[in-house]
Structures are given as structure tokens and as C-alpha cells.
N, C-alpha and C positions, 0 to 999 in steps of 0.2 A: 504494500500500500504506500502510496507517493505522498509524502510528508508537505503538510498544508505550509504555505506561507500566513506570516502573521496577517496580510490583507484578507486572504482565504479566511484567515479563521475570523476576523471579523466580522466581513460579510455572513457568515454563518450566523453569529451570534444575532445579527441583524434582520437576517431571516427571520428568525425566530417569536421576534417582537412585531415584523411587519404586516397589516392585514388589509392594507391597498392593492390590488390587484397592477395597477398604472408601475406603482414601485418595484414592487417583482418581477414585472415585465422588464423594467429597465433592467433593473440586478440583472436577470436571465440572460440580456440579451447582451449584456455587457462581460457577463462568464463566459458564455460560447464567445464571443471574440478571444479576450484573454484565455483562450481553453483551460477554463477554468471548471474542470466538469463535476468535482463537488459543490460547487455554489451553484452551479447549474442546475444540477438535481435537485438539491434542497429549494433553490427557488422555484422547482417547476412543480415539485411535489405540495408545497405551500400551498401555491398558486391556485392548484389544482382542488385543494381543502377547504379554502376558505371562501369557495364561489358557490358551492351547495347551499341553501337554506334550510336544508331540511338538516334533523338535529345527526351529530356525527353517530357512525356505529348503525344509523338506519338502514335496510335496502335502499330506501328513496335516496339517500346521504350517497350510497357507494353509485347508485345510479348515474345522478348529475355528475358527480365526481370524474366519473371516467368520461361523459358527453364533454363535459369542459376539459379533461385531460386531449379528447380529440381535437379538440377547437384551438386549443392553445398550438398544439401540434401542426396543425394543417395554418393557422396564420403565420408561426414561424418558417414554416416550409415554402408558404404563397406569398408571403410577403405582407398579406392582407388579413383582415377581418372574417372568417369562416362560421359560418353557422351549419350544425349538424339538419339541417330543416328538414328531410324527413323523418329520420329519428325522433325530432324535437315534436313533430307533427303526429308520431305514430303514439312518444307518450300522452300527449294533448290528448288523444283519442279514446288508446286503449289502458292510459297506463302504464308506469313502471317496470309492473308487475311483468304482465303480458307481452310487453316489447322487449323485455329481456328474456324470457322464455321462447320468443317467437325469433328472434336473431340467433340463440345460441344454438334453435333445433335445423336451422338453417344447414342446409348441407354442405355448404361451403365456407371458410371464415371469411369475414369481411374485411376490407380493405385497412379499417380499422382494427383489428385484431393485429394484423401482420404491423400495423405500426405501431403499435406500444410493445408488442414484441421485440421489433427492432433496437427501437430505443430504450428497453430494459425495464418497463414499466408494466409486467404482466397482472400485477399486485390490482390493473386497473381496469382489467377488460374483466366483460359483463358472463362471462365465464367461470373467474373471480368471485364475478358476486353471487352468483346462485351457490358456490358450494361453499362461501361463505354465509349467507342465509338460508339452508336446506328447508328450514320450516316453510320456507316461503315457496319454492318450488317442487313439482313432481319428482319422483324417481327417474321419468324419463329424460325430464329438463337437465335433472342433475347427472345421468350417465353420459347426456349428449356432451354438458359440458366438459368431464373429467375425458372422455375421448379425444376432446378436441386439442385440450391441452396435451393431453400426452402423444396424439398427430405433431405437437410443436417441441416433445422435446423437453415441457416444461414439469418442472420439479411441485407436483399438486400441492405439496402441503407445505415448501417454501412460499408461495404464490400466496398462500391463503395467510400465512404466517405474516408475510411481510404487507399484509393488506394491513391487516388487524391493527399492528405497528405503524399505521399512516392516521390510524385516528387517538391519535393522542397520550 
């Protein structure tokens, strides 16, 4: 493990206390230049926590959590402003609930999936969250998801572990 500089561990500390969305942005966007990729993760995983309204530790909580973990990703990537709108549109409709049970039974992963995979963030996809909240989803829901994950390789019960660990 590469040994923080004293600015690094600042900004970390600073993380910590921050819960403007604008300022993390900047931080983030200011680590990835200075390839600073512990302050980058810590300000993306913030970031990422503190745009939910709904209370931490909820399905609904890990829900938006991860829609904004995608949004923040796709405007870094675009350059631009991304909204997940049909996602956004299918919870408006059906629900948290259902839109993460109707994406994960999905035969294919989403585009989505393969990017928080990428960038090391699996603790976020809606995969995550079903077999973090079992009560909430079927048997089915829950074996489609642990296949999927294990389709990618990923470690089920690190993933679940290191969610837990994001709320606080």
C-alpha cells in the first residue's frame, strides 16, 4: 500500500467533514488529476452517500446510492450532467423494490454493472443490494443476483461486507 502524503491525508480528513456535493466534486476531480486515487475514492464514495434521502442502511438508501454512484460516473466520463432517466422513470413507476429485482433478473448485466465493476465499486450495484437486503427480495431475485456476481468474478461476501462499511 502506497504511503499517503501529508496533503492526501488531509484531504481525507476533509472528506470526512464534507457534505456538499459541489465540494466533492471539486476534491474528486482535483485527485484524479493529481492521481490521487485515495482521495478519489473517498470523495467518490462520500459523494455517493450523502445524495440519498432516504435514511442510511435502507434498501431505498443502497438504491439511490448506487443511481447516483452511476450518474456521478457517466458525468465524469461525459464530461457532462447524466441522469439515469429511465431507471429514474422505472422507480417513479414501479419502485425501488421492483426495479431492482426486474434489472438484476435481466439476462444480461447492464452497462452499469460493468462500470462500477470496473472502477472497483461493486459494494454499489443493485446486485449488492438485494443480497444485502434478502428480506426484501425472492429466492429467485437473490440467486439471479449471486450468479451474476460470480459471472464477474466477484468475491459475494466481500461485496456485501464492504457495502455494509459505506454506511457508516
Amino acid at each position: 500500500m502506497a504511503t499517503l502524503s501529508i496533503a492526501e491525508i488531509r484531504a481525507l480528513e476533509a472528506i470526512e467533514k464534507l457534505d456538499d456535493p459541489a465540494k466533492l466534486r471539486a476534491l474528486l476531480a482535483n485527485a484524479r488529476t493529481r492521481g490521487a486515487t485515495a482521495v478519489a475514492d473517498a470523495a467518490f464514495t462520500k459523494l455517493c452517500g450523502i445524495q440519498p434521502s432516504a435514511a442510511p442502511g435502507t434498501v431505498e438508501f443502497d438504491v439511490w446510492q448506487s443511481v447516483y454512484a452511476l450518474e456521478e460516473m457517466l458525468r465524469y466520463e461525459r464530461g457532462k450532467t447524466v441522469r439515469l432517466s429511465r431507471t429514474r422513470q422505472k422507480i417513479q413507476r414501479d419502485g425501488e423494490l421492483k426495479t431492482v429485482a426486474d434489472l438484476t433478473l435481466k439476462p444480461e448485466a447492464s452497462e452499469g454493472f460493468n462500470l462500477l465493476v470496473d472502477i472497483g465499486h461493486p459494494e454499489l450495484l443493485f446486485e449488492a443490494v438485494v443480497l444485502r437486503h434478502p428480506e426484501s427480495f425472492d429466492e429467485t431475485v437473490q440467486a439471479a443476483a449471486r450468479d451474476r456476481l460470480n459471472k464477474a468474478n466477484l468475491d459475494i461476501e466481500r461485496v456485501i461486507a464492504s457495502a455494509r462499511g459505506n454506511h457508516g
